[in-house]
VEXROPA-815779 format. One record per residue: x, y, z of N, C-alpha, C in turn; chain. Coordinates in nm, 4 decimals. Example, Ala and Ser with C-alpha at 12.3 -4.5 7.8 and 13.67 -1.06 7.14 Angstrom:
BEGIN
{site {1.3190,-0.5690,0.7800},{1.2300,-0.4500,0.7800},{1.3200,-0.3300,0.7800},'A'}
{site {1.2850,-0.2250,0.7080},{1.3670,-0.1060,0.7140},{1.2900,0.0030,0.7870},'A'}
***
This chain:
BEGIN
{site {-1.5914,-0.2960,-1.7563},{-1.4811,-0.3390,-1.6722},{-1.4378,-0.2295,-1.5760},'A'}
{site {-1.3476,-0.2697,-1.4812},{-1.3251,-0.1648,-1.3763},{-1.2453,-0.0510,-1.4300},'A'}
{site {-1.1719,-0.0243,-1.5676},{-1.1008,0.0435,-1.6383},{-1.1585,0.1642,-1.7128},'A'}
{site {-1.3073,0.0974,-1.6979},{-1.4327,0.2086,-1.8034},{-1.4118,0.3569,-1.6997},'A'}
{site {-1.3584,0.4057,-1.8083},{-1.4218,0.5655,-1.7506},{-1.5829,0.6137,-1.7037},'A'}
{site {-1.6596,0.6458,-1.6070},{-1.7488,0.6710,-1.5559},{-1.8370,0.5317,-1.5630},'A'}
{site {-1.7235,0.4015,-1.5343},{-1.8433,0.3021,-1.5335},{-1.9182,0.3002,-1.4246},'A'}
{site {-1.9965,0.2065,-1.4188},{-2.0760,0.1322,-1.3410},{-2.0689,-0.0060,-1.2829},'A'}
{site {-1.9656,0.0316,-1.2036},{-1.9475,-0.0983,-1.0780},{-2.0134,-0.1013,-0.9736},'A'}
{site {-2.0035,-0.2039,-0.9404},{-2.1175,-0.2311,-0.8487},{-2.0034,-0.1907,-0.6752},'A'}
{site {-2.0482,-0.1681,-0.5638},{-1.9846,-0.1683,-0.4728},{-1.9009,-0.2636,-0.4235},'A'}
{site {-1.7323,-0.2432,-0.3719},{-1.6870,-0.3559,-0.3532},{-1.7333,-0.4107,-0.1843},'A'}
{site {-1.7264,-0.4749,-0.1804},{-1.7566,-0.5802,-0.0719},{-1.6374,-0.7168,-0.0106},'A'}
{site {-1.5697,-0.6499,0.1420},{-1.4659,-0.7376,0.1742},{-1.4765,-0.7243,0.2880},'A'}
{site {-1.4564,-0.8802,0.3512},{-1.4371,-0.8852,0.5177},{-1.3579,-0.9692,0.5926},'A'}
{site {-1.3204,-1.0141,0.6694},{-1.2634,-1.1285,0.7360},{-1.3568,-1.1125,0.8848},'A'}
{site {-1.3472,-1.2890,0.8916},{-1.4132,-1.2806,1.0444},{-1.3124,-1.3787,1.0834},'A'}
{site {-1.2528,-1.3186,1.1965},{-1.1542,-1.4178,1.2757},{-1.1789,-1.4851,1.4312},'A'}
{site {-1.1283,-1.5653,1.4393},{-1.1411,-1.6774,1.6099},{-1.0093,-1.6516,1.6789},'A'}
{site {-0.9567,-1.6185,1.7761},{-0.8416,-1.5855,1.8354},{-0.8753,-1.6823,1.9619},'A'}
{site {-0.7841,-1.8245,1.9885},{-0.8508,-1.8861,2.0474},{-0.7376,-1.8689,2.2082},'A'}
{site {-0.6029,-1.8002,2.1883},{-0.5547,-1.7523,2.2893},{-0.5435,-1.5917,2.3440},'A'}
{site {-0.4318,-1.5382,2.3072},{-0.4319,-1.3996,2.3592},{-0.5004,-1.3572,2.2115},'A'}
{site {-0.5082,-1.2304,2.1951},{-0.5976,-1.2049,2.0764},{-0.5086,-1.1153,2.0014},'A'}
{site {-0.5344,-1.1443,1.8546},{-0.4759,-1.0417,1.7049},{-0.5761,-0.9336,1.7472},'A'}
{site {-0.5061,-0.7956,1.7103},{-0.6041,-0.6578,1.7439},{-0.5480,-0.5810,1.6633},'A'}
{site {-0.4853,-0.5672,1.5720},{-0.4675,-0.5311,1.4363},{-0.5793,-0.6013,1.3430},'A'}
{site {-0.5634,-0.5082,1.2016},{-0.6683,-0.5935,1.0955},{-0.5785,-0.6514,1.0055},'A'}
{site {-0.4378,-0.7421,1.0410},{-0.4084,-0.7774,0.9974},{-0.2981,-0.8650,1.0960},'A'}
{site {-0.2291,-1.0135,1.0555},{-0.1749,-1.0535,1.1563},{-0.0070,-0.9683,1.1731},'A'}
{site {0.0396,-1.0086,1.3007},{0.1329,-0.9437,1.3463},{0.2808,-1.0085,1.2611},'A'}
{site {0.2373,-1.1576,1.2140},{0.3469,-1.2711,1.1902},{0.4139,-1.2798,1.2960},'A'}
{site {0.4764,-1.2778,1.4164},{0.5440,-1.2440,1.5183},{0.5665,-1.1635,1.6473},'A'}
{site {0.5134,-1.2255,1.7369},{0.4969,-1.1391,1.8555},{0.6884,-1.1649,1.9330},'A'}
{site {0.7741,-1.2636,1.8492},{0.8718,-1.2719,1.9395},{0.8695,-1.3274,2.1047},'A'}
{site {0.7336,-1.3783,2.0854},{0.7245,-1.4388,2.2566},{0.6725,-1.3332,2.3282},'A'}
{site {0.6112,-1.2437,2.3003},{0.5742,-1.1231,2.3536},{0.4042,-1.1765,2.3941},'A'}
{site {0.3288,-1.2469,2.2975},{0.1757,-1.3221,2.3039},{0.2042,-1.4861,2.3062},'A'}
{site {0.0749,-1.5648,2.3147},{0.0406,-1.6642,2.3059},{-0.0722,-1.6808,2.1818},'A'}
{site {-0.0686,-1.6441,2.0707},{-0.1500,-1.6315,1.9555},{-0.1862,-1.7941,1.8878},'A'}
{site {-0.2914,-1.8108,1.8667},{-0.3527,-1.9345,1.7839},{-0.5250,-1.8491,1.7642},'A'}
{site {-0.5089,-1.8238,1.6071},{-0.6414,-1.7496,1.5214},{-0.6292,-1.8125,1.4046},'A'}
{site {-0.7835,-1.8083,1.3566},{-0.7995,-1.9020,1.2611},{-0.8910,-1.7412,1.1740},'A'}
{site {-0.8853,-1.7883,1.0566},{-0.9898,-1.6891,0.9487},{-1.0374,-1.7383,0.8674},'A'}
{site {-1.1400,-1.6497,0.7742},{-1.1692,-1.6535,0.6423},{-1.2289,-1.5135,0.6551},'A'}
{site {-1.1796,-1.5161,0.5140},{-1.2727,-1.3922,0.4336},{-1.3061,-1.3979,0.2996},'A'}
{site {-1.3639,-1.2720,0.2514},{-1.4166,-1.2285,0.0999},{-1.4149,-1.0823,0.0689},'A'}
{site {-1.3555,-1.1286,-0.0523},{-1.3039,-0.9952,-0.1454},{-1.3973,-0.9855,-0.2950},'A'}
{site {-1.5633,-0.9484,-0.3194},{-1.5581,-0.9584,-0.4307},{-1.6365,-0.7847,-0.5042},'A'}
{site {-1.6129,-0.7776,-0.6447},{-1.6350,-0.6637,-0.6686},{-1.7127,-0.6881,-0.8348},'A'}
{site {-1.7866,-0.6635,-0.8437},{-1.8498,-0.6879,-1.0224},{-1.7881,-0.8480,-1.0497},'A'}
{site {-1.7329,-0.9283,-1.1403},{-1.7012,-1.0059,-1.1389},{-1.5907,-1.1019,-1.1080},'A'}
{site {-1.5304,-0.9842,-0.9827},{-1.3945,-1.0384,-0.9239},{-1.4360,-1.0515,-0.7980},'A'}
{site {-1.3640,-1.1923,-0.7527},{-1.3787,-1.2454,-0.6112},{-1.2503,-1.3343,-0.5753},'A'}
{site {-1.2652,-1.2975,-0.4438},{-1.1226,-1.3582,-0.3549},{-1.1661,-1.4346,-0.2525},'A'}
{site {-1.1233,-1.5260,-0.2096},{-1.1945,-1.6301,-0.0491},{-1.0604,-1.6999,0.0316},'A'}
{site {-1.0563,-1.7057,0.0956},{-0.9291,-1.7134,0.1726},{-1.0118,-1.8141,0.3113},'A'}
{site {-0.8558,-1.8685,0.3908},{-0.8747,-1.8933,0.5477},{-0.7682,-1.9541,0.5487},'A'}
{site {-0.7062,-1.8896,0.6792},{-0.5676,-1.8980,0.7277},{-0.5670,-1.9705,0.8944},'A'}
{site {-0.4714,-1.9209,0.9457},{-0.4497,-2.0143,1.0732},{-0.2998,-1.9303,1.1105},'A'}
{site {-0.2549,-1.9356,1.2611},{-0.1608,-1.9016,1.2575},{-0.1165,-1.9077,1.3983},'A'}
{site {-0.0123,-1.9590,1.4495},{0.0613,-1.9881,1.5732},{0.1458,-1.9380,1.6483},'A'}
{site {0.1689,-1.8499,1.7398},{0.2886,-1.7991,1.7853},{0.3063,-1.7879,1.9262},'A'}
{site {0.4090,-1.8803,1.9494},{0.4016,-1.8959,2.1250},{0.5254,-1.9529,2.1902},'A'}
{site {0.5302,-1.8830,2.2735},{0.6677,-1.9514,2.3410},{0.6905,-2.0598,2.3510},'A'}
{site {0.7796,-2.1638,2.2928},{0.8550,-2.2907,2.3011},{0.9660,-2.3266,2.3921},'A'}
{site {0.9965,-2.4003,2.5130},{1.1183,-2.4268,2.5373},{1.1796,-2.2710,2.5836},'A'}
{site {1.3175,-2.3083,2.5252},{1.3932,-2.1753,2.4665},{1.3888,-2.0915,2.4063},'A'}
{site {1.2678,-2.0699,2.3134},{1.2489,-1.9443,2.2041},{1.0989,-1.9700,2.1592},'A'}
{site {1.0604,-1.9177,2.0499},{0.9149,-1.8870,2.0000},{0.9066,-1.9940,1.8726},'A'}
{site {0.8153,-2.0641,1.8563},{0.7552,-2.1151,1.7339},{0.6404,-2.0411,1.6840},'A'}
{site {0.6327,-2.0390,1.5891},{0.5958,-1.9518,1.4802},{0.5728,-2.0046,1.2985},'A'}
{site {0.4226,-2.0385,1.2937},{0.3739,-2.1109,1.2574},{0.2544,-2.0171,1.1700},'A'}
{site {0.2496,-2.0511,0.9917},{0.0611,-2.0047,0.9447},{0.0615,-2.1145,0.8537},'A'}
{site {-0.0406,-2.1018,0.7895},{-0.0830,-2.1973,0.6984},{-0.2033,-2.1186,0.6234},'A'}
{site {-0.2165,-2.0893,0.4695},{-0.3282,-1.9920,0.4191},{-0.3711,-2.0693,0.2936},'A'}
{site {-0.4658,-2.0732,0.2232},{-0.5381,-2.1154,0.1550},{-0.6502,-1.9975,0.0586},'A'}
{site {-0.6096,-1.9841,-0.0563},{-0.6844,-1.8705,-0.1091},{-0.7182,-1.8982,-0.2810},'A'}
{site {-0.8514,-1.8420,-0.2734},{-0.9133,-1.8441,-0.4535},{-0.9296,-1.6777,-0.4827},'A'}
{site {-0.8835,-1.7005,-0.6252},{-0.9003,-1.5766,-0.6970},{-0.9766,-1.6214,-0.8018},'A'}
{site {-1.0741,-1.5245,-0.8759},{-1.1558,-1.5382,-0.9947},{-1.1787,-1.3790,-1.0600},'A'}
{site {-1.0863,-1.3414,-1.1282},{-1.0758,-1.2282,-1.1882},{-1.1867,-1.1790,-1.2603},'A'}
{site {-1.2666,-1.3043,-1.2855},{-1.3799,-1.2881,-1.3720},{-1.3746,-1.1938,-1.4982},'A'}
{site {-1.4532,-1.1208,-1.5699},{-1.3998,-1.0153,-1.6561},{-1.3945,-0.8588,-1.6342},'A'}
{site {-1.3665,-0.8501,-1.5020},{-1.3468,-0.7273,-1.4154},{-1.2030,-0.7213,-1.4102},'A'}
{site {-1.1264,-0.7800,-1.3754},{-0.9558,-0.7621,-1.4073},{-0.9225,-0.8717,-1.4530},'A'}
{site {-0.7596,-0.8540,-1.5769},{-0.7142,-0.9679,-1.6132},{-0.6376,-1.1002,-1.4961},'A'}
{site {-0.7237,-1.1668,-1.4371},{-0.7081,-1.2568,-1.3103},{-0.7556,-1.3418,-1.3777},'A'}
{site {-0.6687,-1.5306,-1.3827},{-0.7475,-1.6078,-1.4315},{-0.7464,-1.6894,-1.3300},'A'}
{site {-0.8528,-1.7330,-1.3548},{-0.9135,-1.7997,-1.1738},{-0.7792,-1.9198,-1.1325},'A'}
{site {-0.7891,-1.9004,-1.0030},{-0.6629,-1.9626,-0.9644},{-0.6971,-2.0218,-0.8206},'A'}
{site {-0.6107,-2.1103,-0.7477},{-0.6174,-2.1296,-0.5845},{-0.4418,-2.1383,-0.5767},'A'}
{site {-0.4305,-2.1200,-0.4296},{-0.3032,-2.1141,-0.3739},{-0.3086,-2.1875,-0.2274},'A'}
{site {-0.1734,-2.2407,-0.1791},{-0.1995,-2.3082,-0.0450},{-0.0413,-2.2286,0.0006},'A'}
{site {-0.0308,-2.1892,0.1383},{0.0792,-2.1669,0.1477},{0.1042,-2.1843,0.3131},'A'}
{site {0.2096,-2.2521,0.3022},{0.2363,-2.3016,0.4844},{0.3659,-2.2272,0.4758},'A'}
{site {0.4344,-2.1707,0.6384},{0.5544,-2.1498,0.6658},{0.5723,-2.1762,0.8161},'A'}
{site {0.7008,-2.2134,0.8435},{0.6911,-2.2457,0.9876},{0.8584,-2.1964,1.0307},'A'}
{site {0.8667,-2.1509,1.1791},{1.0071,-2.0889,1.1782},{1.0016,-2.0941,1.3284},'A'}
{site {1.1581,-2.0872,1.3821},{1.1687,-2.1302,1.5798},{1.2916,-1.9864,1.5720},'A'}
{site {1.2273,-1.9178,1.6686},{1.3224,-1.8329,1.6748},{1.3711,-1.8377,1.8673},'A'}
{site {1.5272,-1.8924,1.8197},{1.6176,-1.8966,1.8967},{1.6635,-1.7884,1.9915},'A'}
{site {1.5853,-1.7439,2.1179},{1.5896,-1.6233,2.1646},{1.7336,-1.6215,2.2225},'A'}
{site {1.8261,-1.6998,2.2401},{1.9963,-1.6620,2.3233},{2.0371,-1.5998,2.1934},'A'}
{site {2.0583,-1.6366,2.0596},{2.1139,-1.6131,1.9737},{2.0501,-1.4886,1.8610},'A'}
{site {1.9000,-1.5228,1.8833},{1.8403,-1.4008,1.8068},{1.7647,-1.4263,1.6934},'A'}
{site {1.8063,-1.5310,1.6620},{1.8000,-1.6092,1.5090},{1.6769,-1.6894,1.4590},'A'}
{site {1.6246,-1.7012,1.3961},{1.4779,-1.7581,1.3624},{1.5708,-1.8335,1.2043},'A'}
{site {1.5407,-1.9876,1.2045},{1.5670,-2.0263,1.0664},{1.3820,-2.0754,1.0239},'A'}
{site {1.3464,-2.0611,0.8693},{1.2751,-2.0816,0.8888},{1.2356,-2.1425,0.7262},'A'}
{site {1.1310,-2.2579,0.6926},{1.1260,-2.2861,0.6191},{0.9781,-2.2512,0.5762},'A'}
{site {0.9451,-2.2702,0.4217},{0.7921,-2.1808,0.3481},{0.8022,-2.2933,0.2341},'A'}
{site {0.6581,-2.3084,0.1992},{0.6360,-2.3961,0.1072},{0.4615,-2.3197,0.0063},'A'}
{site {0.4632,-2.3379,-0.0844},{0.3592,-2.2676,-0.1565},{0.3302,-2.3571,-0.2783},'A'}
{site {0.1877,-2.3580,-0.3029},{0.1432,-2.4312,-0.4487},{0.0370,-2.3244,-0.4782},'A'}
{site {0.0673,-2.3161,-0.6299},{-0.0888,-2.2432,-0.6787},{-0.0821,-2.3221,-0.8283},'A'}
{site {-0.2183,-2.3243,-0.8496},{-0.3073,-2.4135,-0.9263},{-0.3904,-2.3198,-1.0144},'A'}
{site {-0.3555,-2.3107,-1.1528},{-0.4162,-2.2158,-1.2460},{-0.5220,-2.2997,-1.3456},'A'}
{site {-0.6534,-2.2572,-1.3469},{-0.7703,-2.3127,-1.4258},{-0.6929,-2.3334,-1.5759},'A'}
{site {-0.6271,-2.2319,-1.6322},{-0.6144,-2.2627,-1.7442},{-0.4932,-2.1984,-1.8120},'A'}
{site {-0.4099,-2.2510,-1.7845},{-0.2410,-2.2318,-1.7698},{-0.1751,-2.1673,-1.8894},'A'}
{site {-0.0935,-2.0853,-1.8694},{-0.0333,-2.0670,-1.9880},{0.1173,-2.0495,-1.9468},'A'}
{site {0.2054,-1.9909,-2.0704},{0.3571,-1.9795,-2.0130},{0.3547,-1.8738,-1.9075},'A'}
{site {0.2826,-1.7485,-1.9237},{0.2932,-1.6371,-1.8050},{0.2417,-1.6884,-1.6811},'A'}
{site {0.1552,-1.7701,-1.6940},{0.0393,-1.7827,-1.5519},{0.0950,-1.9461,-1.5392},'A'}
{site {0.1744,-2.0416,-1.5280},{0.1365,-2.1810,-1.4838},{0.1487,-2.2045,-1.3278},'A'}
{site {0.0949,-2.3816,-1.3249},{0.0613,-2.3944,-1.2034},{0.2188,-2.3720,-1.1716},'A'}
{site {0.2538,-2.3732,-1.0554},{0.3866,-2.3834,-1.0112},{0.4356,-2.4101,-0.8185},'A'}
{site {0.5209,-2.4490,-0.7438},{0.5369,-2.4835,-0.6583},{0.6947,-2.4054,-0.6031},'A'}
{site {0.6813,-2.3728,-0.4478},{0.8083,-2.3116,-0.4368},{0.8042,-2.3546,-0.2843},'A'}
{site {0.9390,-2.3690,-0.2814},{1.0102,-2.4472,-0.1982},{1.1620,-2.3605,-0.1507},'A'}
{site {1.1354,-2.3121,-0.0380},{1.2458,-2.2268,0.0595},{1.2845,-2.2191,0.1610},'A'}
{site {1.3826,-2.1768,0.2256},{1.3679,-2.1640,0.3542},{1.4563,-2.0445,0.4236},'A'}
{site {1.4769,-1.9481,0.5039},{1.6170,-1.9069,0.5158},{1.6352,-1.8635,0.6908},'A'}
{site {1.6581,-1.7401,0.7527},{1.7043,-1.7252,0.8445},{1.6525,-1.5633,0.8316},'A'}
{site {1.5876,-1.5137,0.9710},{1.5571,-1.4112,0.9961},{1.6869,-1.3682,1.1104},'A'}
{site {1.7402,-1.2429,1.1289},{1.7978,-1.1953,1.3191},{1.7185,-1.0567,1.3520},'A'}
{site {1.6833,-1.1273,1.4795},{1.6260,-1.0358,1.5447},{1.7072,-0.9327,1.6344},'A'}
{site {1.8129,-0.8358,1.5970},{1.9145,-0.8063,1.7476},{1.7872,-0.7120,1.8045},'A'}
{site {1.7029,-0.6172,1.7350},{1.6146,-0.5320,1.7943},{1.4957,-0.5410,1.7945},'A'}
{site {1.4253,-0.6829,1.7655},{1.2655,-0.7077,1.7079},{1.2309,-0.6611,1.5866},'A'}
{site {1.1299,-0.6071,1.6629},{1.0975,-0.5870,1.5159},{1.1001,-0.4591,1.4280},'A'}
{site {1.1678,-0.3594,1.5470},{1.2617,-0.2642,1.5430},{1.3459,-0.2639,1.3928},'A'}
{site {1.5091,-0.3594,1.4382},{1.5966,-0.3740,1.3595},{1.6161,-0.5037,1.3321},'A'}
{site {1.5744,-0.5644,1.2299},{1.6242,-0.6868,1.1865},{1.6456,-0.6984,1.0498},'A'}
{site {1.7554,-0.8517,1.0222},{1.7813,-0.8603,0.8839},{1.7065,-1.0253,0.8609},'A'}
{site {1.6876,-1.0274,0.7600},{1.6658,-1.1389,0.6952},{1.6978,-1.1722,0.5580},'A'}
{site {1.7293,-1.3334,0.5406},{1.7902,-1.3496,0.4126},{1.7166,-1.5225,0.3582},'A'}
{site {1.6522,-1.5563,0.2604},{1.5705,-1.6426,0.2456},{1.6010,-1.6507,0.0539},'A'}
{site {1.5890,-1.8110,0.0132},{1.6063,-1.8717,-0.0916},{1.4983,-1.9298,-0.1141},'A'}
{site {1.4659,-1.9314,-0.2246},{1.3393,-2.0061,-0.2946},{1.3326,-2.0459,-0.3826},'A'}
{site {1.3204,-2.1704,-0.4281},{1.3134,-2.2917,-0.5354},{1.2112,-2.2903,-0.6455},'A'}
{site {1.1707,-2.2018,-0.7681},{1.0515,-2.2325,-0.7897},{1.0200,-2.2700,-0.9089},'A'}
{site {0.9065,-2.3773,-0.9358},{0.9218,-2.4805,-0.9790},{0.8168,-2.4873,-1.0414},'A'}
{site {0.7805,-2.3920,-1.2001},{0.6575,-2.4056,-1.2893},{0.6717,-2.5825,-1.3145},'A'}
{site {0.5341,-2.6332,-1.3303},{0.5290,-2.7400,-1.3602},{0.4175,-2.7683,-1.5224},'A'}
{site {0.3742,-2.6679,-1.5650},{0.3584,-2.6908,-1.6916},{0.2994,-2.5224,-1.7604},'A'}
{site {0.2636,-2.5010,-1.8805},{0.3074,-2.5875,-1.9852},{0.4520,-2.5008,-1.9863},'A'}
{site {0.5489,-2.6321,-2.0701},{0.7155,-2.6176,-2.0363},{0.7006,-2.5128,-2.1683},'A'}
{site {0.8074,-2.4452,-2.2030},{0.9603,-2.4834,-2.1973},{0.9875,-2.4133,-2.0814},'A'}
{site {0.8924,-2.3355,-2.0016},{0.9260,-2.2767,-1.8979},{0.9842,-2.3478,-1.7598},'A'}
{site {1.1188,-2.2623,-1.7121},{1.1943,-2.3301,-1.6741},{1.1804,-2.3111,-1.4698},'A'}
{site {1.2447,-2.4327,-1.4114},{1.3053,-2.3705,-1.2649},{1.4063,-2.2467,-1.2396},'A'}
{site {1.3501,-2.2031,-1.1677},{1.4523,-2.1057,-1.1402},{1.4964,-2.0981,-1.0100},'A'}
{site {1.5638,-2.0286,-0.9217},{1.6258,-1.9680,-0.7720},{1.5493,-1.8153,-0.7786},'A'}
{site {1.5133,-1.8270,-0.6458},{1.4885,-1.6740,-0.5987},{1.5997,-1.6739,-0.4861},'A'}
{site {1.6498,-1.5738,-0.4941},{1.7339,-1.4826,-0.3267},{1.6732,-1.3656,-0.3170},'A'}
{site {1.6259,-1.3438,-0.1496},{1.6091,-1.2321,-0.1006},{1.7021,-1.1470,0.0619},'A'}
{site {1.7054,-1.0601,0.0225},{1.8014,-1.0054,0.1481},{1.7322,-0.8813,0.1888},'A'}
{site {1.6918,-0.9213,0.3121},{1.5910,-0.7262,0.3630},{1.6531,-0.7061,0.4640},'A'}
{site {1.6531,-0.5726,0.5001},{1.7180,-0.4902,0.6016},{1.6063,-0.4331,0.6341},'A'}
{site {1.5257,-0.4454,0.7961},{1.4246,-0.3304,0.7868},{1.4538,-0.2790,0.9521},'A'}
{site {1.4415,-0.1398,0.9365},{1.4849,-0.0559,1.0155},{1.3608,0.0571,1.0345},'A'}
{site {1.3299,0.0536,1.1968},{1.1731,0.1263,1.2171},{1.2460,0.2411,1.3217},'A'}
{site {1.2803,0.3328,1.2900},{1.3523,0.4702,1.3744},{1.1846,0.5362,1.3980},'A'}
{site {1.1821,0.6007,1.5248},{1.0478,0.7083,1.5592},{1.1190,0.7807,1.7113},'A'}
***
């Protein structure tokens, strides 16, 4: 396993190949938000695998001036298979979020939705579903902003495991 002292793993191996079908992502990773700054629509997939762990993914993602402000849009889709290289039990996930940020006011409300689907469920690992939405402000981009977001989440077996609430509140502040 990857834990063995002086084991023998095999090399890991990971890539993404992406389509940028307007202005183009040029980071190796997306921006989530240009603020109306691009016209972004990129699509992906990739692979993450290493001895008997593998990852596969493909996403999508939207960001472009609307009207009055920016829509701002992904949608991702991903498998894990931990295999017996880490404790990972094979799983898939789907996750959409979509958000309009209101450039007079600053404000982006925005709603997120997520399912993941576990091969073989237990109380720590079940399938489960989450359901949120909250409000980003932009007064400085991506500079200085706050955001504050609620999330619903909703194991669906095996019980007695319960629903719960998530709250989150970030402050992020980029001084240089």
């Amino acid at each position: 396993p990857g834990t063995d002292v002086a084991g023998h793993n095999l090399f890991r191996v990971a890539g993404p190949i992406q389509i940028n079908l307007l202005d183009p992502e040029t980071g190796f990773f997306y921006a989530g938000s240009y603020l109306g700054g691009k016209r972004v629509l990129s699509f992906g997939v990739g692979y993450d695998a290493q001895d008997g762990y593998h990852h596969s993914f493909g996403d999508g993602i939207l960001d472009m001036p609307l009207g009055p402000g920016v829509i701002t849009a992904q949608a991702d889709v991903s498998h894990w298979n931990g295999g017996t290289w880490v404790d990972l039990p094979r799983q898939s996930a789907l996750m959409g979020e979509a958000g309009y940020l209101i450039n007079d006011v600053k404000l982006s409300p925005i709603g997120r939705f997520e399912r993941r689907w576990v091969d073989h469920q237990t109380a720590a690992v079940p399938d489960e579903t989450r359901v949120g939405g909250g409000l980003a402000f932009w007064p400085y981009g991506h500079n200085i902003n706050l955001k504050a977001f609620y999330t619903r989440v909703i194991p669906t077996n095996p019980k007695p495991v319960h629903d719960y609430n998530q709250v989150v509140v970030q402050a992020q502040f980029f001084l240089f």
